[in-house]
Residue frames relative to the residue before (quaternion, step in Angstrom):
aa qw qx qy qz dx dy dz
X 1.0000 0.0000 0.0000 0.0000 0.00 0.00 0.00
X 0.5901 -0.5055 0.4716 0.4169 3.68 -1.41 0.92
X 0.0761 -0.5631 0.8083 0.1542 3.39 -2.15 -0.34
X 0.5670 -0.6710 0.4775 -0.0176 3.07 -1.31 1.16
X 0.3171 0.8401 -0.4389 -0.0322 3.92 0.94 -0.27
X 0.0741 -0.7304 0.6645 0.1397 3.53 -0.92 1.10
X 0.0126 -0.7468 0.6647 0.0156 3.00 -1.81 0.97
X 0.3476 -0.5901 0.6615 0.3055 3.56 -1.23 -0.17
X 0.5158 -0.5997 0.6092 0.0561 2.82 -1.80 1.73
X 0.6501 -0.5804 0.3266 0.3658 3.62 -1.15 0.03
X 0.4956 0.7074 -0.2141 0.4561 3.11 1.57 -0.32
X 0.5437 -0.5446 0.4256 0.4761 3.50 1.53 -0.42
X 0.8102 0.4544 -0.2474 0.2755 3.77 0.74 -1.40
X 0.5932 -0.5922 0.4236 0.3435 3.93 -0.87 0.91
X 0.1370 -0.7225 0.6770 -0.0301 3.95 -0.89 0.80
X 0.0836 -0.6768 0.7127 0.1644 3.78 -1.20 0.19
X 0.0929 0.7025 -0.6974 -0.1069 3.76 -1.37 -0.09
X 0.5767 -0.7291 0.3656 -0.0474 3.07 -1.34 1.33
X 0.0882 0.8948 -0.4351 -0.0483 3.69 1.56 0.86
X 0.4398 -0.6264 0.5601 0.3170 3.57 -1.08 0.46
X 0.8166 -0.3491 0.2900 0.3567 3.70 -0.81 -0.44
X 0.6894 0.2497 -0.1968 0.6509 3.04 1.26 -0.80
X 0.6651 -0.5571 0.3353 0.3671 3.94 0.68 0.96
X 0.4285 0.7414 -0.4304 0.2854 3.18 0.78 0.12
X 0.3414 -0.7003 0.5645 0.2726 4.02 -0.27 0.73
X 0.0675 -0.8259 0.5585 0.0368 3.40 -0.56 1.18
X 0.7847 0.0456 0.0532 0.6159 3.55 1.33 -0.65
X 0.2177 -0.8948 0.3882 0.0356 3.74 -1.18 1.14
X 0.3098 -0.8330 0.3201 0.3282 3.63 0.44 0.47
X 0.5797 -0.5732 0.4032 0.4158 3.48 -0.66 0.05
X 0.6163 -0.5999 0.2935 0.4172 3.87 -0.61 -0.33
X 0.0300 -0.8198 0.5555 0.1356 3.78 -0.58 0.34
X 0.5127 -0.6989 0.4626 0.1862 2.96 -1.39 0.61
X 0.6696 -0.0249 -0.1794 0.7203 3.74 0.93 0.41
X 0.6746 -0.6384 0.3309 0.1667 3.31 -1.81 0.56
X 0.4517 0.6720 -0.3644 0.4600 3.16 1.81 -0.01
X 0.6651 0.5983 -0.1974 0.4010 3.33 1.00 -1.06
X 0.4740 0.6534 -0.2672 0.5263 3.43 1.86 -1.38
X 0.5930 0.6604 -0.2819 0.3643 3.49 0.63 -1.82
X 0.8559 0.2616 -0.0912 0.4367 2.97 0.17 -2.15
X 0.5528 0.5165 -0.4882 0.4351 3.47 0.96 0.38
X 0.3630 0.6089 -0.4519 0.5415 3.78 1.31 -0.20
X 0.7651 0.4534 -0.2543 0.3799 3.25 -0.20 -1.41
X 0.6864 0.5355 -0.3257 0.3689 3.17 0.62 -0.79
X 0.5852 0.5461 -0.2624 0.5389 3.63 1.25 -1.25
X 0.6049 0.6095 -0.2804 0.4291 3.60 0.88 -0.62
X 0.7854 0.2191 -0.2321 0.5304 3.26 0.54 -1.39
X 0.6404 0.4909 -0.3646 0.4647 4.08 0.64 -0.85
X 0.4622 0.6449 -0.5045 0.3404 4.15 0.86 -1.10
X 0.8451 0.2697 -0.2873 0.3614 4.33 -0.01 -0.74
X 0.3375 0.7450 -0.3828 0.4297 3.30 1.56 0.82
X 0.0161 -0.7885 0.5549 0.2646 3.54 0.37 0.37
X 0.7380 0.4412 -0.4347 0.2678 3.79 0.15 -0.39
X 0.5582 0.5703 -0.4863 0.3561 3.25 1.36 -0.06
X 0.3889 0.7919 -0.3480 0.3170 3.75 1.34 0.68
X 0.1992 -0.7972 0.5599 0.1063 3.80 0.48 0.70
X 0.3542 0.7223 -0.5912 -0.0576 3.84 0.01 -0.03
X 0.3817 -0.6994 0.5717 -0.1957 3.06 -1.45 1.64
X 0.0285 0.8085 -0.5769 -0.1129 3.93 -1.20 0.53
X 0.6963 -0.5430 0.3506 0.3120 3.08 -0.73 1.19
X 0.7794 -0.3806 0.4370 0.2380 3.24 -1.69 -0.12
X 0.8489 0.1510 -0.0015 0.5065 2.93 1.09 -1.49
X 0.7657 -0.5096 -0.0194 0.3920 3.34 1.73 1.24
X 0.5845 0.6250 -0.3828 0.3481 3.00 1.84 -0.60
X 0.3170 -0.7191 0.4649 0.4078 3.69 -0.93 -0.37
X 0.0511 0.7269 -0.6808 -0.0739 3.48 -1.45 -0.03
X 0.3213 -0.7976 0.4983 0.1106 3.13 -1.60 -0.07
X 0.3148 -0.8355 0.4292 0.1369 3.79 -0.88 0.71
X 0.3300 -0.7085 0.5849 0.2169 3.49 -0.42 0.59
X 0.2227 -0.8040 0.5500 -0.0391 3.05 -1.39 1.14
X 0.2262 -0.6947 0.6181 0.2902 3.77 -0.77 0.74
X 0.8389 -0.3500 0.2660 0.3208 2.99 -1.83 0.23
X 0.7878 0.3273 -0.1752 0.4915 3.05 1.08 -1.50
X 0.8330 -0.3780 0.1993 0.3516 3.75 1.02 0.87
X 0.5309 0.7143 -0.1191 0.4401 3.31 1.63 -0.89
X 0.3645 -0.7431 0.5105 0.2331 3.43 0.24 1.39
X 0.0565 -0.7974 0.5931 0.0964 4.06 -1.01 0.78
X 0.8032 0.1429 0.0404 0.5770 3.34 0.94 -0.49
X 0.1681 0.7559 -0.6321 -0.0290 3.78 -0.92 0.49
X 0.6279 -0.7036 0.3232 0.0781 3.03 -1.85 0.76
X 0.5734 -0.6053 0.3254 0.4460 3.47 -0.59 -0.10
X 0.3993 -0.6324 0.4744 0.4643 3.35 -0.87 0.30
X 0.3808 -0.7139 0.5874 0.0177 3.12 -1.86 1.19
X 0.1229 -0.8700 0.3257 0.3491 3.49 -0.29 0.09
X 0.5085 0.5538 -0.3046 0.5848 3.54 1.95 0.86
X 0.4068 -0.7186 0.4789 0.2980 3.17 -0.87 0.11
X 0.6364 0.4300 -0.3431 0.5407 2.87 1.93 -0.20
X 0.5803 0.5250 -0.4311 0.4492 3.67 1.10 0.53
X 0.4931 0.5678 -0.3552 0.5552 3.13 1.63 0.41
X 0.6834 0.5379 -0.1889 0.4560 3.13 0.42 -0.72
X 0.5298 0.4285 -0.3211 0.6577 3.56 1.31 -0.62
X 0.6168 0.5705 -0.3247 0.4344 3.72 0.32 -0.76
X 0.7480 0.4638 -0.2323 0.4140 3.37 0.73 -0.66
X 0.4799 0.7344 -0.1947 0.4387 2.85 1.78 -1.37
X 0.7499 0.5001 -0.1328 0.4123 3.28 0.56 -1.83
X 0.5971 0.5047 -0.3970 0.4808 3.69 1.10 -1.34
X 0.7036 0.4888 -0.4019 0.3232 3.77 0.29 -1.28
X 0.7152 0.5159 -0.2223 0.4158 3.86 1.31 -0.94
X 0.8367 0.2430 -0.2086 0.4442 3.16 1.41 -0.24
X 0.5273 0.6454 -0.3986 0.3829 3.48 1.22 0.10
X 0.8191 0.4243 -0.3151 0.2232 3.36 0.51 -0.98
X 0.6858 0.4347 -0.2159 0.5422 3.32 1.60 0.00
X 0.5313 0.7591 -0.3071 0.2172 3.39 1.58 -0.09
X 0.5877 -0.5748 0.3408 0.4562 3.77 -0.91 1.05
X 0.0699 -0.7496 0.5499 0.3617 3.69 -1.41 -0.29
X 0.0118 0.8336 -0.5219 -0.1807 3.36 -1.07 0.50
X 0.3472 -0.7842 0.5077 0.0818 3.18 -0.93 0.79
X 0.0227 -0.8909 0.4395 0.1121 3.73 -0.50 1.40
X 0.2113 0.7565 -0.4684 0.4045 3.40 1.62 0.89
X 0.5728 0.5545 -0.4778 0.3690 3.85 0.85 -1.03
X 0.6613 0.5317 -0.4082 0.3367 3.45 0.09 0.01
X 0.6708 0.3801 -0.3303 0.5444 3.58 0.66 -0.73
């Protein structure tokens, strides 16, 4: 099963990254400015994550491929590493849909 991990960038702003089971970072959130927002961006990746069209896949500049995750209303929630296959993309995707929507969250900000 996924794990959620929120942290805070250096910038002050809340981030979330999506690890598969074996800890791998499968997906990264953009930045938020307070942690509620982080949350409900969790949620969001949760409820939109077994949607396959809400998948954007995309190749870089410099050929590799990755993908974004998309809310309903169009808003990029989550993007991927860069792959260098399209079929290592495609596993990537594979993995978000199997591990996001039930995945744990933890949050290592509670400390500060």
């Amino acid at each position: 099963m996924g794990t959620f991990v929120i942290s805070k960038r250096k910038n002050g702003e809340f981030q979330f990254n999506l690890k598969a089971g074996n800890g791998q970072i499968i997906l990264t959130s953009e930045g938020y400015t307070t942690k509620a927002n982080c949350i409900n961006g969790i949620e969001s990746v949760k409820k939109n994550s077994v949607d396959d069209a809400r998948y954007e896949r995309k190749t870089s500049s410099n050929g590799k491929f990755y993908f974004n995750l998309k809310a309903t209303n169009g808003q990029i929630i989550g993007t991927s590493e860069m792959y260098e296959s399209e079929s290592g993309r495609e596993n990537g995707i594979e993995s978000v849909k199997k591990n996001a929507p039930d995945a744990d969250i933890q949050d290592e900000t509670i400390s500060e």
